[in-house]
C-alpha positions as CSV (number, residue, x, y, z in Angstrom):
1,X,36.7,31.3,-9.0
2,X,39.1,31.8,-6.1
3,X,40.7,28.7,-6.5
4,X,43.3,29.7,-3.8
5,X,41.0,30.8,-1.3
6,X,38.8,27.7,-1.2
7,X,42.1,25.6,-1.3
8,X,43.3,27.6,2.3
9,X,40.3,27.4,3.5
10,X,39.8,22.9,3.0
11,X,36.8,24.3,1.2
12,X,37.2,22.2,-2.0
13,X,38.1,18.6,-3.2
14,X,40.4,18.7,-6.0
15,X,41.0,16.2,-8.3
16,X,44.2,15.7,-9.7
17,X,46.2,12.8,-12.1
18,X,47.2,11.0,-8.8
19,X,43.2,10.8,-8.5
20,X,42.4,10.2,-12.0
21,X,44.7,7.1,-12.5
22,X,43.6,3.7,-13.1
23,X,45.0,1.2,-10.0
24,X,46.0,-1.8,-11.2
25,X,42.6,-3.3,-10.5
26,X,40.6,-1.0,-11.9
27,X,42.6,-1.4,-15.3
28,X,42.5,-5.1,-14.5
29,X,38.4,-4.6,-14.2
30,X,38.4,-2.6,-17.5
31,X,40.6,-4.9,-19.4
32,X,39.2,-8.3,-18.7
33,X,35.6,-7.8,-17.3
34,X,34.7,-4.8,-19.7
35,X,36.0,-5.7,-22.9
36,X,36.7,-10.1,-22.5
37,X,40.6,-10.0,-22.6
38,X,41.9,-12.3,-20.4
39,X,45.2,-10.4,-19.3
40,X,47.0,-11.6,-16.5
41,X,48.2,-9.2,-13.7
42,X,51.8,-9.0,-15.1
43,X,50.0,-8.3,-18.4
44,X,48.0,-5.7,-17.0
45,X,49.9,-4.2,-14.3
46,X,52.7,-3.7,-17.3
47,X,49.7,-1.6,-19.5
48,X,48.6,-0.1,-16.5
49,X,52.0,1.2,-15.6
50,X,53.0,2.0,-18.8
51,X,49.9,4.1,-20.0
52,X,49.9,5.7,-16.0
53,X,46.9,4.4,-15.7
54,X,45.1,6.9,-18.4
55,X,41.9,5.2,-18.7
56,X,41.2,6.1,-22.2
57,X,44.6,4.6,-22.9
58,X,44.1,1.7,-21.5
59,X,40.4,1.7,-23.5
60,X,42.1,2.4,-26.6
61,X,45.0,-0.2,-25.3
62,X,41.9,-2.9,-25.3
63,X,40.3,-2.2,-28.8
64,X,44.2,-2.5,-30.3
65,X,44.5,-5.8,-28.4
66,X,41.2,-7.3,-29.4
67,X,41.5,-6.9,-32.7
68,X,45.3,-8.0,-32.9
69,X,47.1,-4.8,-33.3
70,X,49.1,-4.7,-30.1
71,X,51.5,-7.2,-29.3
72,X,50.4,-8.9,-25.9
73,X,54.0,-10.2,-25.3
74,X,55.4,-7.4,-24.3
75,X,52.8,-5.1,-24.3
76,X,54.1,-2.5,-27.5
77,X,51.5,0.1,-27.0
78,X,53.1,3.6,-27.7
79,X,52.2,7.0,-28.6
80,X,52.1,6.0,-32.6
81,X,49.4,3.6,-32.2
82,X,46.3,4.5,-34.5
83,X,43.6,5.0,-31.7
84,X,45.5,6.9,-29.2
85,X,47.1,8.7,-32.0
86,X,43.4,9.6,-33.4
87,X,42.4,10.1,-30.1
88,X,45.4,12.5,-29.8
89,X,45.1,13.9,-32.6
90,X,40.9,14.6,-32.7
91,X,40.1,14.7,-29.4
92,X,42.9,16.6,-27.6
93,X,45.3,18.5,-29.9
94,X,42.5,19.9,-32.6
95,X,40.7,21.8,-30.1
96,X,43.7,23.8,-28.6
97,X,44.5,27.6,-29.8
98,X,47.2,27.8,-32.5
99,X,49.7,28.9,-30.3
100,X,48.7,26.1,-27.5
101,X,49.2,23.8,-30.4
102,X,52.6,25.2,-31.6
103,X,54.1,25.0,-27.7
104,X,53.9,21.6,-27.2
105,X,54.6,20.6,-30.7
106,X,58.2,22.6,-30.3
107,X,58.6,21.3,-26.6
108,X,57.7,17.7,-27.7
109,X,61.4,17.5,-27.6
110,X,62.4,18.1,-24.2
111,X,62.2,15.3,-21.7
112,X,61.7,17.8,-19.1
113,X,60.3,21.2,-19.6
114,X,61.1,24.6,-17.2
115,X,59.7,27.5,-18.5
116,X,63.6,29.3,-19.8
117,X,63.8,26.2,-21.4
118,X,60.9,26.5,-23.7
119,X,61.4,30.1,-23.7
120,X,64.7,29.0,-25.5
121,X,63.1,26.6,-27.7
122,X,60.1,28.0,-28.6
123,X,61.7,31.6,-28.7
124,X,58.8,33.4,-27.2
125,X,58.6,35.0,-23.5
126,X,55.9,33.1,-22.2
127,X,57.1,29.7,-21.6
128,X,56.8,29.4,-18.0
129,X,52.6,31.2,-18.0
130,X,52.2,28.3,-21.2
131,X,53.5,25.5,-18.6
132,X,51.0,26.9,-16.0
133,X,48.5,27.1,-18.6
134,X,48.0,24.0,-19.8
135,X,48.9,22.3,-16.2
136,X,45.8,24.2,-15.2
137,X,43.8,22.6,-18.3
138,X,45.2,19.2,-17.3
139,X,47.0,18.7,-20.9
140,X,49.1,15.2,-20.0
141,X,51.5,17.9,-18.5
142,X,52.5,16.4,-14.5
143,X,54.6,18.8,-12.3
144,X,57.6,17.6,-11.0
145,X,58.0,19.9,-8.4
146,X,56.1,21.4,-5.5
147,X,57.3,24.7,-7.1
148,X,55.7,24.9,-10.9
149,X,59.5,25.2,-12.1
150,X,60.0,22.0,-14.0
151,X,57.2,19.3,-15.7
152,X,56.9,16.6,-18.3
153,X,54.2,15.7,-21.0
154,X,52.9,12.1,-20.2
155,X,55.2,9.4,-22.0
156,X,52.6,8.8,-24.8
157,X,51.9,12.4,-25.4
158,X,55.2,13.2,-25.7
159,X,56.3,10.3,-28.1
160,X,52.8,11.3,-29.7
161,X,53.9,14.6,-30.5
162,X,57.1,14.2,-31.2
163,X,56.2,11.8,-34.2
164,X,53.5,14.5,-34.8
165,X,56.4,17.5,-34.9
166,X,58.3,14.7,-37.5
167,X,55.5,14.1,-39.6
168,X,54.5,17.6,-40.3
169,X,58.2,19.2,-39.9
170,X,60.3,16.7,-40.9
């Protein structure tokens, strides 16, 4: 589809993360109406904030704290919990290409990715077509820049894969 063309011409609506994310009262809605927590809005606008208001997060955030396995104190949900880890792991990583899969699992380490920088890490010449690759597909990859030169994996994805890239090359 001429993705460009439509965009010029205000002939599409695009949704993007900034549209997909959770406010703080629709997590609120999820967390306490939907599932019976009773979170308060510290409680919940800390989740929400800290999961960037993924809303499979914050579902998988809701089983873990119903049955006990997320500490509501400070809210210790992270990218090596079981669910979003399966979730991860199943759902999202399983069903990319080899070499998709191989990208992010050697980029897992940057903080911030540019395409010369993975190039350097991952030793191939594609680095900055992956980025744009998987930006396109919407793979917890957020530009930071107006320009497609530098991005970051979402904070749970990353600290997902990076225990993924230890367990399997340790």
């Amino acid at each position: 589809m001429p993705l460009a063309r439509y965009r010029a011409r205000g002939e599409m609506q695009e949704l993007g993360i900034a549209e997909l994310r959770f406010r703080p009262e629709e997590a609120r809605a999820l967390l306490n109406e939907s599932t019976g927590l009773a979170m308060t809005s510290t409680e919940v606008e800390a989740l929400e904030e800290q999961l960037e208001g993924w809303a499979a997060g914050l579902q998988m955030a809701a089983i873990a704290l119903k049955r006990g396995l997320a500490v509501t104190d400070h809210l210790a949900v992270d990218g090596r919990q079981r669910f979003i880890t399966d979730y991860l792991r199943e759902e999202v990583v399983a069903n990319l290409a080899e070499d998709k899969r191989e990208f992010i699992l050697q980029t897992s380490i940057l903080e911030f990715l540019s395409g010369s920088l993975c190039e350097a890490i991952t030793e191939k010449k594609w680095g900055q077509a992956m980025l744009e690759a998987l930006e396109k597909e919407g793979l917890f990859l957020s530009p930071l820049d107006a320009r497609r030169e530098w991005y970051r994996y979402h904070p749970l994805f990353a600290e997902f894969l990076s225990e993924e890239l230890r367990r399997r090359d340790p």
